[in-house]
Structures are given as structure tokens and as C-alpha cells.
C-alpha positions as CSV (number, residue, x, y, z in Angstrom):
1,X,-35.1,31.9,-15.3
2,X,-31.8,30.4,-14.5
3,X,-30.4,33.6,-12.7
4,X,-33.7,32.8,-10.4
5,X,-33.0,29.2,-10.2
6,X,-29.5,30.0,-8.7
7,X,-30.2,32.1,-6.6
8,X,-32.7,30.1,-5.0
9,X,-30.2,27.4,-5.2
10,X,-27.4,29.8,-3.2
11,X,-30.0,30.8,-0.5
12,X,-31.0,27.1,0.2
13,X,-27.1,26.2,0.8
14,X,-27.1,29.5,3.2
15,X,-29.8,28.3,4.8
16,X,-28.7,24.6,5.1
17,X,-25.2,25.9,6.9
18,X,-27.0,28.4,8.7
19,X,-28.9,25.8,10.5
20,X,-26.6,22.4,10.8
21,X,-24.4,25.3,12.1
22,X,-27.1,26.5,14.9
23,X,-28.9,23.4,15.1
24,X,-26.2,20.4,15.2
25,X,-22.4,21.4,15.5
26,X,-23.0,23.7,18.4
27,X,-24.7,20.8,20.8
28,X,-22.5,17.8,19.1
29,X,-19.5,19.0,17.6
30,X,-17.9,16.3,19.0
31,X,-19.4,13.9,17.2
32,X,-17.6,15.2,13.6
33,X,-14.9,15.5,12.1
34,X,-14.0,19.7,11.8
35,X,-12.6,18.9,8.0
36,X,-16.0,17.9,7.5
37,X,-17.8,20.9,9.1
38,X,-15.1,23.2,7.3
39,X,-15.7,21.5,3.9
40,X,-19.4,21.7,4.7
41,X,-18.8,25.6,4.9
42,X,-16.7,26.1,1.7
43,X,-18.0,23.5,-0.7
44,X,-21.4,24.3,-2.2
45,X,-21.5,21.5,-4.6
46,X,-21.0,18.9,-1.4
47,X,-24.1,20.9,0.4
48,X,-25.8,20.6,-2.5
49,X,-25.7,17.2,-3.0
50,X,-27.5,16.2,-0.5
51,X,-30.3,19.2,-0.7
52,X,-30.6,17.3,-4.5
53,X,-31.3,13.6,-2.2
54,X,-33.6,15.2,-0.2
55,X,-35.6,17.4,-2.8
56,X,-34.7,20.3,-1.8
57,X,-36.2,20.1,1.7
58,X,-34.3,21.6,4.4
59,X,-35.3,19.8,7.6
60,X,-34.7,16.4,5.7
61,X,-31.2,17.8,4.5
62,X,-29.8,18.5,7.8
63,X,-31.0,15.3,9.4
64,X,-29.2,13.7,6.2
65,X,-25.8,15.6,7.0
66,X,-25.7,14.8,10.7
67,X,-25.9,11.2,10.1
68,X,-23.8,11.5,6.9
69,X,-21.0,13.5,9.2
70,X,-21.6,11.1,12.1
71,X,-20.9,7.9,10.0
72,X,-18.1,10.0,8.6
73,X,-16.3,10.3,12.2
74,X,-16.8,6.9,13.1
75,X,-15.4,5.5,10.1
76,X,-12.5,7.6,10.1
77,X,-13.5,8.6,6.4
78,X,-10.9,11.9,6.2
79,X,-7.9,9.2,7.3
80,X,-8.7,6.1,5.4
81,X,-5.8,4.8,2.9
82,X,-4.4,1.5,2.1
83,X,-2.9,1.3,5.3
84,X,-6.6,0.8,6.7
85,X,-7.5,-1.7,4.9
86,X,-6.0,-5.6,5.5
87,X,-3.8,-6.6,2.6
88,X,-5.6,-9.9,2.4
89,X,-8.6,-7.9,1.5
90,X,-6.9,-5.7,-1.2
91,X,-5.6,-9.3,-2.7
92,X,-9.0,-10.8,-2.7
93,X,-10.0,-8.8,-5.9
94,X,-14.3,-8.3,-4.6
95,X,-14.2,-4.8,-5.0
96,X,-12.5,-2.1,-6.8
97,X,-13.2,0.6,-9.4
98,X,-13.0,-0.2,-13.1
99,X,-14.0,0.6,-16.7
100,X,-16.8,2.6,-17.8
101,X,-20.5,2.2,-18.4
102,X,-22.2,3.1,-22.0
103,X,-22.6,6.4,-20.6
104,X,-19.2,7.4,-19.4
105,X,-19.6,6.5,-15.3
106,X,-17.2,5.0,-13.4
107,X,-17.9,0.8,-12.8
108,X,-17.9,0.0,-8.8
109,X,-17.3,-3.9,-9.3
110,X,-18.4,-6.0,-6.0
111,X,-17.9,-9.4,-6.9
112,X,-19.9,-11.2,-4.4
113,X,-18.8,-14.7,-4.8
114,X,-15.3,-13.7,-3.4
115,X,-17.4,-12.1,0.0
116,X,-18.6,-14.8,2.9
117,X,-20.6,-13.7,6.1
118,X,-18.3,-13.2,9.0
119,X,-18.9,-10.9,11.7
120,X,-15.3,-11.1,12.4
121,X,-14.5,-9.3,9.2
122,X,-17.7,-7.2,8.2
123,X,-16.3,-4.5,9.6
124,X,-12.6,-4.2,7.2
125,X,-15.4,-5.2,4.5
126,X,-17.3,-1.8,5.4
127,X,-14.1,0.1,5.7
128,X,-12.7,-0.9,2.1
129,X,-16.4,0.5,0.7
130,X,-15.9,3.5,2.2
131,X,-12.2,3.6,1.2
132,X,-13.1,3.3,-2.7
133,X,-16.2,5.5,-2.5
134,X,-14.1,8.3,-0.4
135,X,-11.1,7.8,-2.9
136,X,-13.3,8.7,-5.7
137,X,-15.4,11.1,-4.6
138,X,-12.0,13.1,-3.8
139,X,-11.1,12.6,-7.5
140,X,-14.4,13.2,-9.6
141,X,-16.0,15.7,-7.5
142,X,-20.0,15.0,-7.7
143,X,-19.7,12.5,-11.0
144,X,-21.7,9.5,-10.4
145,X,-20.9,5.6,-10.6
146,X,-22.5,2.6,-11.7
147,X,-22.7,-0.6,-9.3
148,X,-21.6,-3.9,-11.0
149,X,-23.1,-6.2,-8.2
150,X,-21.7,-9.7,-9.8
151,X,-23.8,-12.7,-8.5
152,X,-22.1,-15.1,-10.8
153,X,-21.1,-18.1,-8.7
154,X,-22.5,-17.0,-6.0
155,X,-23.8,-19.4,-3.3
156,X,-25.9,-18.9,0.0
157,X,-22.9,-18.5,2.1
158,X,-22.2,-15.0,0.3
159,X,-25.7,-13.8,0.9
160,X,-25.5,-11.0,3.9
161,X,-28.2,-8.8,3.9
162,X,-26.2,-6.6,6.6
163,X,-23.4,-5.6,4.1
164,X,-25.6,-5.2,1.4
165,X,-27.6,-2.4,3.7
166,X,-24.7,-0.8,4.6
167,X,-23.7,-0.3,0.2
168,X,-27.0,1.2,0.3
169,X,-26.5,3.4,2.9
170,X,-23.2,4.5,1.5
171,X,-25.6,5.5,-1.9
172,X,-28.5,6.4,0.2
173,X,-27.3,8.7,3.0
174,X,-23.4,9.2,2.9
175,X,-22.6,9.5,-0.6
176,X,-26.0,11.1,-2.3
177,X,-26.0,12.0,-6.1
178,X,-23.3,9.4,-6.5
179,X,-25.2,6.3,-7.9
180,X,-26.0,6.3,-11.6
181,X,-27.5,3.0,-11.3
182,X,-26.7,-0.2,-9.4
183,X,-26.8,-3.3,-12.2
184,X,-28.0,-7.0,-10.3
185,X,-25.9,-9.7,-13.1
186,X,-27.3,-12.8,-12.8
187,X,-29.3,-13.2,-9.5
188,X,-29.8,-16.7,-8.5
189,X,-34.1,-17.1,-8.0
190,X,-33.2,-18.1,-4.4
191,X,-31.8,-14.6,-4.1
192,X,-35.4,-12.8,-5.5
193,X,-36.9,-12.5,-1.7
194,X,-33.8,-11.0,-1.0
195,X,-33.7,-7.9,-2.9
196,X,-36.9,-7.2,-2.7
197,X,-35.8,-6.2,0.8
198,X,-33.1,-4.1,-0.9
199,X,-36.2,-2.2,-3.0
200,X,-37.2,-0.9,0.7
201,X,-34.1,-0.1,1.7
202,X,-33.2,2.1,-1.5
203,X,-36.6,4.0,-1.5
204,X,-39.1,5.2,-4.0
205,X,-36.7,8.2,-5.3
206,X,-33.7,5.4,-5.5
207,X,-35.5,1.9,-6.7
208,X,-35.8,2.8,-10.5
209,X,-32.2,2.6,-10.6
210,X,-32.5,-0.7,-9.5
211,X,-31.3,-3.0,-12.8
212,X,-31.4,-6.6,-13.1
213,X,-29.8,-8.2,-15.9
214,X,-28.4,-11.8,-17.4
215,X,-25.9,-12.6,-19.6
216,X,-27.9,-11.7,-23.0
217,X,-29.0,-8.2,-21.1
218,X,-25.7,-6.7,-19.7
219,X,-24.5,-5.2,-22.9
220,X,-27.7,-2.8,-22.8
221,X,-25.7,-0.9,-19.6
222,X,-21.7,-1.9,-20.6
223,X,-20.1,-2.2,-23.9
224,X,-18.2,-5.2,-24.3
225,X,-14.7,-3.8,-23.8
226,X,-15.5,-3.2,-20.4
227,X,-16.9,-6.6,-19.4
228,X,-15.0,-9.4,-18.0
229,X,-15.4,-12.5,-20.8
230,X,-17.8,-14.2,-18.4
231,X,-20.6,-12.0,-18.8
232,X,-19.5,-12.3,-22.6
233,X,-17.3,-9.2,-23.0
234,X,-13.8,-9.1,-24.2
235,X,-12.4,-7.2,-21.4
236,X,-8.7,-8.9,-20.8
237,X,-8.3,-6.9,-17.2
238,X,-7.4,-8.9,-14.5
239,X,-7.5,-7.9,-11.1
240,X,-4.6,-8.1,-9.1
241,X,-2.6,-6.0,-5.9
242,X,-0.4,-4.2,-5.8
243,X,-0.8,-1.3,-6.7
244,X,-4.1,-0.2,-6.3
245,X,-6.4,-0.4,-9.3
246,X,-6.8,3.0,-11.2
247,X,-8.3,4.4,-14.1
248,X,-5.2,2.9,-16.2
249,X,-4.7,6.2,-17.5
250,X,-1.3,6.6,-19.9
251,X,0.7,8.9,-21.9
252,X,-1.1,9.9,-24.7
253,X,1.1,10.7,-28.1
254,X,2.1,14.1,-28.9
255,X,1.7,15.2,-32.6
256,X,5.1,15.0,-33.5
257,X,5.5,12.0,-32.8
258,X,5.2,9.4,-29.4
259,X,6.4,11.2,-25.7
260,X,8.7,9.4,-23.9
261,X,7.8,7.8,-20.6
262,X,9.6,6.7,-17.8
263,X,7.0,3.8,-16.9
264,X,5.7,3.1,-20.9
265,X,7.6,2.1,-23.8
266,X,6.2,3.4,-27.1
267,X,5.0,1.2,-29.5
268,X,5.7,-0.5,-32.7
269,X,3.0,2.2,-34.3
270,X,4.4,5.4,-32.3
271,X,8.1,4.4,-33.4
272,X,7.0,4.2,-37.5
273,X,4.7,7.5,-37.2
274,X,7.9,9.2,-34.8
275,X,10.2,8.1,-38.0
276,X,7.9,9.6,-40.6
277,X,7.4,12.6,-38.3
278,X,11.2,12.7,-38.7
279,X,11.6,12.2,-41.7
280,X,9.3,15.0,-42.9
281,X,11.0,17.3,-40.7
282,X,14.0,17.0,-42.3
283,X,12.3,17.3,-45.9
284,X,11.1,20.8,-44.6
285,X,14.6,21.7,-43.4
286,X,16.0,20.8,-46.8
287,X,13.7,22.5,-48.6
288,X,14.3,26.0,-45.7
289,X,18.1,25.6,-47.1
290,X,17.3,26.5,-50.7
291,X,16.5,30.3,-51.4
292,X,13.6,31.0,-52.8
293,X,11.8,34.4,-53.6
294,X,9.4,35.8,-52.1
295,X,7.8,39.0,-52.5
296,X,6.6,40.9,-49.5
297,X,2.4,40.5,-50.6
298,X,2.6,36.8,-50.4
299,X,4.1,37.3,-47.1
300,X,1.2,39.9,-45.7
301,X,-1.3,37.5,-47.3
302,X,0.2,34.3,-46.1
303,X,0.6,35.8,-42.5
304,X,-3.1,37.0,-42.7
305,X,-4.6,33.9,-43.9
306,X,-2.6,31.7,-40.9
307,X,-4.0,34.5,-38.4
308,X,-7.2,33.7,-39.7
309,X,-6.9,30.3,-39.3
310,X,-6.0,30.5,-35.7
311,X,-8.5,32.6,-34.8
312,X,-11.0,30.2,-36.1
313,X,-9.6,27.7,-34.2
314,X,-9.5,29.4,-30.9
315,X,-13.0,31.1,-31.5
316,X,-14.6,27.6,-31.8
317,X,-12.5,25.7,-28.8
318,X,-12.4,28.7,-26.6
319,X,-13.6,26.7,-23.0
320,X,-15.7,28.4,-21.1
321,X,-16.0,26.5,-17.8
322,X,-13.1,26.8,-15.5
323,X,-12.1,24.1,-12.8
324,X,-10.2,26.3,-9.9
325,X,-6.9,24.0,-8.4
326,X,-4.5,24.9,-6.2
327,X,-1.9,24.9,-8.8
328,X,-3.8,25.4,-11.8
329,X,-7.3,26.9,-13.1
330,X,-8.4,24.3,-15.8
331,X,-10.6,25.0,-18.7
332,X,-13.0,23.5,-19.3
333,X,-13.7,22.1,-15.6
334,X,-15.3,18.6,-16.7
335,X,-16.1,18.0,-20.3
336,X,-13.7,17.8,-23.6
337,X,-16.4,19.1,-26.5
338,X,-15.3,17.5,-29.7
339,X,-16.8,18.0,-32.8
340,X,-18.7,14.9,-34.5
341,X,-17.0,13.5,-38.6
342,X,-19.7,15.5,-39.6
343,X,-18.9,19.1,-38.9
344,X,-15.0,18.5,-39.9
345,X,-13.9,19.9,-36.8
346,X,-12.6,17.3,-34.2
347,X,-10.2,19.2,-32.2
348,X,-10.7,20.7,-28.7
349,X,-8.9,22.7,-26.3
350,X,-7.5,22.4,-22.5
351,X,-6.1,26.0,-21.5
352,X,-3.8,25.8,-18.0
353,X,-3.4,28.9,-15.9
354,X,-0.6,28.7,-13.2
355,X,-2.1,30.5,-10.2
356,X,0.9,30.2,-8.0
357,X,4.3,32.1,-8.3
358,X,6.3,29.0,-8.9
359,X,6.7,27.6,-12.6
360,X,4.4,24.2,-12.6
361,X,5.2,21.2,-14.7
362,X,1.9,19.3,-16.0
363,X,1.4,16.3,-18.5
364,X,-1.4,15.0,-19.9
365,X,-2.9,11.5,-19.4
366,X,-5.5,9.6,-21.2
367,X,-7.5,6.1,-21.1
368,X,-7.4,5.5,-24.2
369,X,-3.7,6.6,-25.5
370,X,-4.0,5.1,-29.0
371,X,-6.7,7.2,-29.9
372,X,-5.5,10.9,-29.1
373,X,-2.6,13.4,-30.3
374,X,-2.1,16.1,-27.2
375,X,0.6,18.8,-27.6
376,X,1.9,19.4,-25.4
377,X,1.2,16.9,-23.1
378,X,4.4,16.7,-20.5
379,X,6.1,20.7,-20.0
380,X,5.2,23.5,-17.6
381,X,4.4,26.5,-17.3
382,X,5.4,29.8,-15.9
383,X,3.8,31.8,-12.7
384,X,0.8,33.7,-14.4
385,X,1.5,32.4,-17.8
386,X,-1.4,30.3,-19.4
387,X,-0.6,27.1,-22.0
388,X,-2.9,26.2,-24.7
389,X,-3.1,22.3,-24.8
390,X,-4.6,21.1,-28.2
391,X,-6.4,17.5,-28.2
392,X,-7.2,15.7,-31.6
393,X,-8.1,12.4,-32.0
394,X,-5.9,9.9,-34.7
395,X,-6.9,9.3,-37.9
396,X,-10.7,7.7,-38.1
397,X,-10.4,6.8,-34.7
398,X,-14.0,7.6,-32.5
399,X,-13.9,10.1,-29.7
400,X,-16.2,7.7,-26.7
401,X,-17.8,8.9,-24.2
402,X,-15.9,6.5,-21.8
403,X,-12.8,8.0,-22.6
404,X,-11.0,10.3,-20.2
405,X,-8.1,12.6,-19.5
406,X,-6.2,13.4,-16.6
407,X,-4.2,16.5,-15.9
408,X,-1.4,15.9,-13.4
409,X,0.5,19.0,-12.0
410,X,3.2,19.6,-9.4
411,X,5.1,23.1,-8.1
412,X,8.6,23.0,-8.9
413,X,11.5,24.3,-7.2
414,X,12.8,27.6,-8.7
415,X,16.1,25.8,-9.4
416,X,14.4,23.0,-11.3
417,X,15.4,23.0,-15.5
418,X,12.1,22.6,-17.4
419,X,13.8,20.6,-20.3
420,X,12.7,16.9,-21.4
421,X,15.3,15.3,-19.5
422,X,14.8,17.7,-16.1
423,X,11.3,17.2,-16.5
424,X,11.1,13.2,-16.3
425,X,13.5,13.1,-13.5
426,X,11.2,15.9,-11.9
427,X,8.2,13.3,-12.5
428,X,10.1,10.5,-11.1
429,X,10.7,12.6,-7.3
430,X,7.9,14.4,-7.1
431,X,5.7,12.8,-3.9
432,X,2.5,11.8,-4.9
433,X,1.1,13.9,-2.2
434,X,2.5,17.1,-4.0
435,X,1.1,16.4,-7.5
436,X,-2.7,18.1,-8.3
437,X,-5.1,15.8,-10.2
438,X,-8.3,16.6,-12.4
439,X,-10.1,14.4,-14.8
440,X,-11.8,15.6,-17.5
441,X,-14.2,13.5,-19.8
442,X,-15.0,13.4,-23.6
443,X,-18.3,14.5,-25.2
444,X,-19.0,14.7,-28.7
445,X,-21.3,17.5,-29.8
446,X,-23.9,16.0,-32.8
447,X,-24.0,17.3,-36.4
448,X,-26.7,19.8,-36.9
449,X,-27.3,18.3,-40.5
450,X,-30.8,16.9,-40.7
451,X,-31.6,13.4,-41.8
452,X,-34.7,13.9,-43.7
453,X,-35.9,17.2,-44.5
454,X,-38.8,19.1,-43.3
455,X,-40.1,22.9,-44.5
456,X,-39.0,24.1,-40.6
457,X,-35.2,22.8,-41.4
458,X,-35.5,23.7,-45.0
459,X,-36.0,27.2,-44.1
460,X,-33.4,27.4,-41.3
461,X,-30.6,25.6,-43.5
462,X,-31.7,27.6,-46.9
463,X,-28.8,30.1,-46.4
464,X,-26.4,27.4,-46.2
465,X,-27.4,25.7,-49.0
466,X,-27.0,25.8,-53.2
467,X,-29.8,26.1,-55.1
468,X,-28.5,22.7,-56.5
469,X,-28.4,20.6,-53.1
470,X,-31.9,22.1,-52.7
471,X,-33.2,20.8,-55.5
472,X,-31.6,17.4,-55.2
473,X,-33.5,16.8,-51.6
474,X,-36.4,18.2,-53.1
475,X,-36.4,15.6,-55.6
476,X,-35.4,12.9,-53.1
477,X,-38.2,14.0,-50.8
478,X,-40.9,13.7,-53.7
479,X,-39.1,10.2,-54.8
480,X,-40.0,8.9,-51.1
481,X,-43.2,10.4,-51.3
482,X,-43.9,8.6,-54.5
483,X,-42.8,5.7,-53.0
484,X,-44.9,5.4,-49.9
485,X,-48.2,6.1,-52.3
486,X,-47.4,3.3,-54.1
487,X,-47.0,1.0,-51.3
488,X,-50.3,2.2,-49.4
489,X,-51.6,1.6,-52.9
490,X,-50.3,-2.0,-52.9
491,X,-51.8,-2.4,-49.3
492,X,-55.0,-0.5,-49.9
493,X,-55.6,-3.2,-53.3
494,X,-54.4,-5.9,-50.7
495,X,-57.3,-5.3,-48.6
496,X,-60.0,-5.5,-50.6
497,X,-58.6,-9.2,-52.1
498,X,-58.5,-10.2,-48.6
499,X,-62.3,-8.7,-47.9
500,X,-63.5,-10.0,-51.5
501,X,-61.8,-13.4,-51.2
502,X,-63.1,-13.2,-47.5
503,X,-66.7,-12.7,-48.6
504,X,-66.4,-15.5,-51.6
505,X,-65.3,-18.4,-48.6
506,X,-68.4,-17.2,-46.4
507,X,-70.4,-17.6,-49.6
508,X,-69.4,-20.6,-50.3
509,X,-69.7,-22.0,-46.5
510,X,-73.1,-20.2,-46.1
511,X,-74.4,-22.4,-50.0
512,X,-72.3,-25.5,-48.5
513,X,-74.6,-25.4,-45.3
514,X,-78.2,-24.6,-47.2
515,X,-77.5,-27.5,-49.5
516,X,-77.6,-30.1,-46.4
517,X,-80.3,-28.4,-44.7
């Protein structure tokens, strides 16, 4: 069934080419950019994007793409950068990318109190939305955002309906599959005509993402870490250029101990577990000193049970998806699997392949460095050669879906030492142009354990089971049971006081009324 569903999927994008090919770029391919018709050619999930917009119907999906790639051309969209956009408008702080919704997308904040109607400057306005959008879309590859539109202070002199269209659009037509859902805080009623304009513009197959919310609502979309303290979170992020806002990602700590940095100093907790790190390593090496016996079977089973172990542990984290870069295949391509407290197994894999014939240095960035051990997570690796990277969270600490990881990789010159020291200075040279980014977010797979148990999870689970444990649920199960009689007991005798006690008040009313009549 899924075989079938690809290949239908593979003959649609055929077909979609095929014909923006025949039907469009031949009369006006003047009117695009050629990296877009080339990216068009090469890049199935971008064709399929919009074929997943337009339900899968072809006509519509080429109509979509020529005005998508037409927009695209007159924008500029391929040469947009910081250089594009007016500095006073990067300052301004009304719309960047930041934090995470409770399900792990991207924020798009547009705070509209800092935006006032001017025709002069609508069109910078436009150009910074598509500069974010474009920016991102480069970086995550298909993975949708959420829309924080922040109507909090907002008077009538921010209200234009024109810029609004054009976010929609930008959702709508030139960025489909993008929008996860577009979140309205704290609307003004004088705004309520408004939007339902905006309904009309978003269409049926967009309008259920449509969310308003107030104050008491917004936590139902963002957890309080990621919300400013004036929709009541706790998030101390202030906005503020330059640099351009990012995903704040940082150095994560290795686990021997904290990785030095040449833009982060380690702290106070990283220093204490680097010093206890230390200080059992040199317990270990004391203890290597001494001689001690050993007789060759406790060597053979000692070796036998550690290649047990790791076998175990590369049989369960063995990635199977595989991200393609120009410097190095990445597995898995988009998701970290962790395993939940439950199952006792909470590390996961990244495996790096170097697919050029230069050595590549690489380190490993996170969002949420105090949570994560990585090792190793700044070296490199040979042409060819592959470099198991193991990920465990710390201690007790929660694996969250709004957590991510970034995997930052540059070519070095044949010359180039691959040492600690070599390797920050590399870091510190290297043009950002040069250096290969993916992102990769966290997951956390479920225990299997059932809450309550039923015959059908009795019988899967009885092999994994004592006849002890068995028994102990058993008796639970018959305790609840017990328990719920005796309450629809209690309700069951409740009832009929009611009804009885009922009938004795209409008795009485009905012998009150006879007695005056």
C-alpha cells in the first residue's frame, strides 16, 4: 500500500514538471528566476509541497507554482539577506523567529503594535516577511511554523488589511505546507470585522488553523518558557539587533566533562562535574598502576560481555533515515528517537558520513545545552570514514519536544591539524558561507507498558511477565472491580431514597391539598 502510494506520489511530481516545463517556462521564462526552475527540477519535496496545497490536483498546482515563482522573481527571494532589509526595520523588533510551540514548531512573532500603515514603507515590510520565511525555509526544509500575531497594544493605526493579505499569501500560495497554525493573542472587538475578512482570504482548507486566544488561553498552544511575561510566560528573551535572531543554539556538554567554546564560558555546574570527571579519571589511572591478576577467562568473558553491550546499543539506535549534505550524509535526517524513563533506555544516535575527499570538522549544537551530554560534539572526520555521535540527556532531566540540535560542518584544508586547539581556530576562520547546517529535533518514543490491564494486553505482555506480577494486577484488577460495585451499589440505594423520599413529599402535597378542598 505504501509502495503504491509513492509511486503515485513520484508520477504526480513527473507530471507536475512535465507540464510547468511545457506549459509555463517555455512562453515566460522570463518571468523566473532559473534557480527556481532548476530547484523545481531536482527537489521533489518542494514540488510536492505545493501538490499537498492543492490536493493533489495538477492544473491547480501549476497555476500555484507560476504565481509562487513569479512572486519569487519579483521579490528577489534567491538574493534577499540583511543587506535588503533597512536597519531601522531589523531594530524595530515586529518580526523575527523565536522559541517553540507545544508541539515543537518554530514561533513566527509579528508584533503588530510596533507596525503603522505607510505606503512608503509597506514594501521593506513585505521584503523582511519574505526574508524570515525564505531564511527558514532554506534551514528546516518543509518543517512548519506557528504565527504569533501579537495584538497586544495595538491601536487602529496598526490595522492594514493589505499587509496582513500579503502574510497570507506568503502561507497561502508562496510558502504552502509551512503554516502549523497562525495564533490571533488578544484581538481588540474593534478588530472582529477585520478578520473575518482574513477567514476568506485563508480559505476553507486553511481557516481551521485560524486560532484566537487571550491571556488565560495562550498556554493551550505555547508553554510558558516560550512566552514573553506579558501574555503571562516567563520567557526573559529580549529582542534586540545585531545580530540577527537565531535559534540560540549552544554548545552542548560532552560526557567527560564541559567542551570548551570560543563564544561560551562553561558554567559554575560544567566546572564541578569537569573536576569530578577528573578526578575519577585519575582514581582509574591509579588503580591501572597497581598489578593485578587476571586470568585469560575473565578476559574472553569480560570482552564478550562489553561486545554484547555495544551491540545492544547500536542495534536499538541504529538510524535509519539519512539526510544527504554536501559534506556529510546525516542519520537520522529529522528526528532524535529517545527512549521514555520507562523503557530505561534514553540514549540515541547521530552517525556522520563524510562524502567528500577532504577530512570535515563538525560540532554539535543544541537549544537546550544543560539538558544533553554529546560525545563527541566538536572533531572531524576523515574522507569516507563515518563517526558515531552518542546523545544522552543529564541526569532526570526531560527530553522536549521543543528541543533541537544542530550539526554544523565545514571542509578543511588538507594541511589543517584536527586537534582541540586547531579545531577552535578552524571554527573561528571558517566563512559562514562554507559551513553545512542541518537541524534535527527530539522525539520521545512512549513506553509500551499498559496502564490498566485488559485480557488483549494480558496476553501480549504474558511472556514478559512473572507469574508473580500477574497475579498482583490480577488482584488489583478485581480490587477496582470490587470497588466500582460498591459504588454503583451506593448510587443504585441512593436512588431509590431520592424516588421514595420523592413519592412521600408528593404525598404529603397531594393530602395537604384534599384537606382544603
Amino acid at each position: 500500500m505504501a509502495e503504491n502510494h509513492a509511486q503515485n506520489k513520484a508520477k504526480l511530481v513527473c507530471e507536475i514538471r512535465r507540464r510547468f516545463e511545457a506549459d509555463y517556462v517555455s512562453d515566460k521564462s522570463d518571468k523566473y528566476d532559473p534557480r527556481d526552475v532548476e530547484r523545481l527540477q531536482e527537489d521533489d519535496n518542494w514540488v510536492e509541497s505545493y501538490l499537498h496545497w492543492r490536493h493533489n490536483v495538477v492544473d491547480e498546482t501549476v497555476k500555484m507554482i507560476d504565481e509562487s515563482f513569479q512572486w519569487r522573481k519579483e521579490f528577489s527571494v534567491n538574493d534577499l539577506s540583511e543587506s535588503s532589509i533597512p536597519r531601522w526595520l531589523l531594530e524595530l523588533g515586529g518580526i523575527y523567529l523565536h522559541g517553540y510551540d507545544k508541539e515543537g514548531n518554530k514561533l513566527f512573532w509579528i508584533r503588530v503594535k510596533y507596525h503603522v500603515k505607510d505606503q512608503k514603507t509597506i514594501m521593506d515590510k513585505k521584503k523582511l516577511i519574505a526574508f524570515w520565511l525564505e531564511r527558514y525555509a532554506k534551514r528546516e526544509n518543509g518543517k512548519p511554523v506557528t504565527v504569533m500575531f501579537d495584538l497586544s497594544e495595538t491601536g487602529l493605526n496598526s490595522i492594514d488589511m493589505d499587509f496582513v493579505r500579503f502574510i497570507i499569501n506568503c502561507f497561502r500560495v508562496y510558502y504552502p505546507k509551512y503554516l502549523s497554525k497562525m495564533v490571533i493573542f488578544d484581538m481588540p472587538w474593534i478588530m472582529n470585522a477585520a478578520f473575518r475578512v482574513v477567514k476568506g482570504w485563508l480559505g476553507p482548507e486553511a481557516v481551521s488553523l485560524l486560532k484566537f486566544a487571550s491571556k488565560n488561553e495562550i498556554q493551550d498552544y505555547v508553554n510558558v518558557e516560550y512566552l514573553p511575561p506579558h501574555m503571562g510566560g516567563t520567557d526573559p528573551f529580549k529582542y534586540s539587533y545585531p545580530p540577527l535572531v537565531d535559534d540560540d543554539f549552544q554548545t552542548p556538554l560532552c560526557e567527560n566533562g564541559p567542551v570548551a567554546s570560543e563564544d561560551e564560558t562553561s558554567s559554575r555546574e560544567d566546572i564541578e562535574s569537569d573536576g569530578k570527571e577528573t578526578l575519577e579519571t585519575v582514581s582509574n589511572e591509579e588503580q591501572t598502576v597497581l598489578p593485578k591478576k587476571v586470568n585469560s577467562t575473565e578476559l574472553t568473558s569480560k570482552a564478550e560481555e562489553n561486545e554484547k553491550v555495544d551491540s545492544k546499543n547500536k542495534a536499538f539506535k541504529k538510524p535509519l533515515s539519512v539526510f544527504k549534505g554536501p559534506l556529510l550524509h546525516i542519520s537520522p535526517a529529522e528526528e532524535l528517537y529517545f527512549g521514555s524513563t520507562e523503557s530505561g533506555e534514553k540514549k540515541t544516535l547521530i552517525v556522520l558520513t563524510n562524502v567528500t575527499k577532504n577530512v570535515v570538522a563538525f560540532k554539535v549544537r543544541t537549544t537546550a545545552p544543560e539538558k544533553y551530554r554529546v560525545k563527541p560534539s566538536n572533531s572531524s572526520c576523515d574522507p569516507g570514514a563515518s563517526v558515531d555521535i552518542v546523545v544522552s540527556p543529564h541526569g532526570g532531566l526531560t527530553v522536549s519536544a521543543q528541543d533541537r540540535f544542530l550539526i554544523m560542518a565545514a571542509e578543511m584544508e588538507q594541511s589543517s591539524g584536527t586537534g582541540p586547539a586547531e579545531l577552535t581556530q578552524f571554527w573561528k576562520e571558517v566563512p559562514r558561507n562554507k559551513v553545512m547546517e542541518h537541524r534535527l529535533r527530539c522525539h520521545t518514543v512512549e513506553s509500551s507498558k499498559p496502564n490498566t490491564l485488559t485480557l488483549k494486553d494480558n496476553a501480549l505482555n504474558m511472556s514478559d511477565k512473572t507469574s508473580e506480577d500477574i497475579y498482583l494486577q490480577l488482584n488489583r484488577l478485581l480490587e477496582s472491580n470490587s470497588k466500582l460495585e460498591d459504588h454503583l451499589q451506593r448510587c443504585i440505594w441512593f436512588q431509590q431514597l431520592l424516588l421514595a423520599l420523592t413519592m412521600l413529599l408528593l404525598a404529603l402535597v397531594v393530602t395537604f391539598y384534599s384537606s382544603y378542598h
